[in-house]
C-alpha positions in Angstrom: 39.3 -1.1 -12.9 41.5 -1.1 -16.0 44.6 -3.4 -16.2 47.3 -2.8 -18.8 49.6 -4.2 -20.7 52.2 -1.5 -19.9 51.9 -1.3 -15.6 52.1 -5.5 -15.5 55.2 -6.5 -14.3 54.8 -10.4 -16.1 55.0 -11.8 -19.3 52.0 -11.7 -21.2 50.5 -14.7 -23.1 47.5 -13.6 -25.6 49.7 -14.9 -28.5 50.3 -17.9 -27.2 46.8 -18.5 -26.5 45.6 -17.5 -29.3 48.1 -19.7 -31.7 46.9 -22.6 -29.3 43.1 -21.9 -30.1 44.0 -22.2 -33.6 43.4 -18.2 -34.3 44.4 -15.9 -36.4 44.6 -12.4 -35.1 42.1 -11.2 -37.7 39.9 -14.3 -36.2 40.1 -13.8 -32.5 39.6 -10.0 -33.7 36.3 -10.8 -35.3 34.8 -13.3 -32.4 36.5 -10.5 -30.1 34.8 -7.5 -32.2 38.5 -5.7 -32.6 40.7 -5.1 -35.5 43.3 -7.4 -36.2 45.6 -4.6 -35.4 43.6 -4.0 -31.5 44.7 -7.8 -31.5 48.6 -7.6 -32.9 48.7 -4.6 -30.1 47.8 -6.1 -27.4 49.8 -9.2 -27.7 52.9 -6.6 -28.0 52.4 -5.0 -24.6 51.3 -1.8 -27.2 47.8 -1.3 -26.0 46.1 -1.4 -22.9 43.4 -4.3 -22.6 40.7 -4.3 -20.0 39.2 -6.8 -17.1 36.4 -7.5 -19.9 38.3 -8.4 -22.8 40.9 -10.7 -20.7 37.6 -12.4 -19.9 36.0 -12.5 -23.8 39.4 -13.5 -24.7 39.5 -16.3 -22.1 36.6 -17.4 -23.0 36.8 -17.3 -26.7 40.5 -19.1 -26.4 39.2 -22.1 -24.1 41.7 -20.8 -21.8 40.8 -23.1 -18.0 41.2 -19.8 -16.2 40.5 -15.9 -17.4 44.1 -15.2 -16.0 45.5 -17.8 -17.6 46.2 -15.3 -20.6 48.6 -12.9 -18.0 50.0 -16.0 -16.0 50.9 -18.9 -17.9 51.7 -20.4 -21.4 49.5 -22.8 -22.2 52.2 -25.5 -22.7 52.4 -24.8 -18.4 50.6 -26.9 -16.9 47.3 -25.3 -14.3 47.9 -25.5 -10.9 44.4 -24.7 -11.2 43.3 -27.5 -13.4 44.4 -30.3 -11.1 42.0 -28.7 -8.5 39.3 -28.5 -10.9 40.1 -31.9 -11.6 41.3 -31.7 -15.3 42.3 -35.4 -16.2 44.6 -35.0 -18.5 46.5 -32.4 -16.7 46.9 -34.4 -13.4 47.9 -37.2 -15.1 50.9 -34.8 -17.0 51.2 -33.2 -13.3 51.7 -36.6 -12.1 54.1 -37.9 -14.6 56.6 -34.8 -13.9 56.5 -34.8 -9.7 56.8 -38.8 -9.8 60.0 -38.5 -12.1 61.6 -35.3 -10.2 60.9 -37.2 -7.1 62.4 -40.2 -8.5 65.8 -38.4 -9.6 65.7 -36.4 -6.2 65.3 -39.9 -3.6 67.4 -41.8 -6.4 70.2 -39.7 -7.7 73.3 -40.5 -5.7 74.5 -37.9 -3.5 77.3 -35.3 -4.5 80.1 -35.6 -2.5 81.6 -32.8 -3.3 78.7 -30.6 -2.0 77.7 -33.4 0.9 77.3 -31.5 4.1 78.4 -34.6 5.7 81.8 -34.3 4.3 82.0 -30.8 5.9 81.5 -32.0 9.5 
């Protein structure tokens, strides 16, 4: 089955991958064994990419998961990872649901949008 850049309703992130592995496109292209061009293309949405090179890509880019590429930034952090038990990922996981769980229990209410004040 081929998926495509074009028929994908979300954003794509090959470029942001690839910037994170520390690639140029004429790098990934060679370790891919694609032009630098096939490369610029598909990061535009320009050219269609298939199940096989999302997974060479994947795997070339250390990305956690071989959707990652399709689903995520890698500055988001892998709902995936925490299951797989990624350290440093539930530890940054942690940091953020401890502190919007802190301002959400700790923030004082609104009263101007208090459903109490409404009764």
């Amino acid at each position: 089955m081929m998926v495509t850049a074009k028929t994908r309703a979300i954003s794509l992130f090959f470029k942001e991958w690839r910037i994170h592995a520390g690639f140029s496109q004429e790098e990934l292209g060679e370790k891919l064994s694609v032009t630098a061009s096939t490369v610029s293309r598909i990061e535009t949405g320009k050219r269609d990419f298939v199940g096989s090179y999302l997974f060479a890509f994947a795997k070339v880019c250390n990305c956690p998961s071989p959707g990652d590429p399709v689903s995520r930034p890698p500055s988001q952090i892998s709902i995936d990872a925490l299951f797989r038990g990624d350290e440093e990922d539930r530890k940054r996981a942690e940091e953020i649901i401890t502190a919007a769980l802190r301002k959400s229990l700790f923030q004082p209410a609104d009263p101007e949008n208090s459903d109490d004040e409404k009764r």
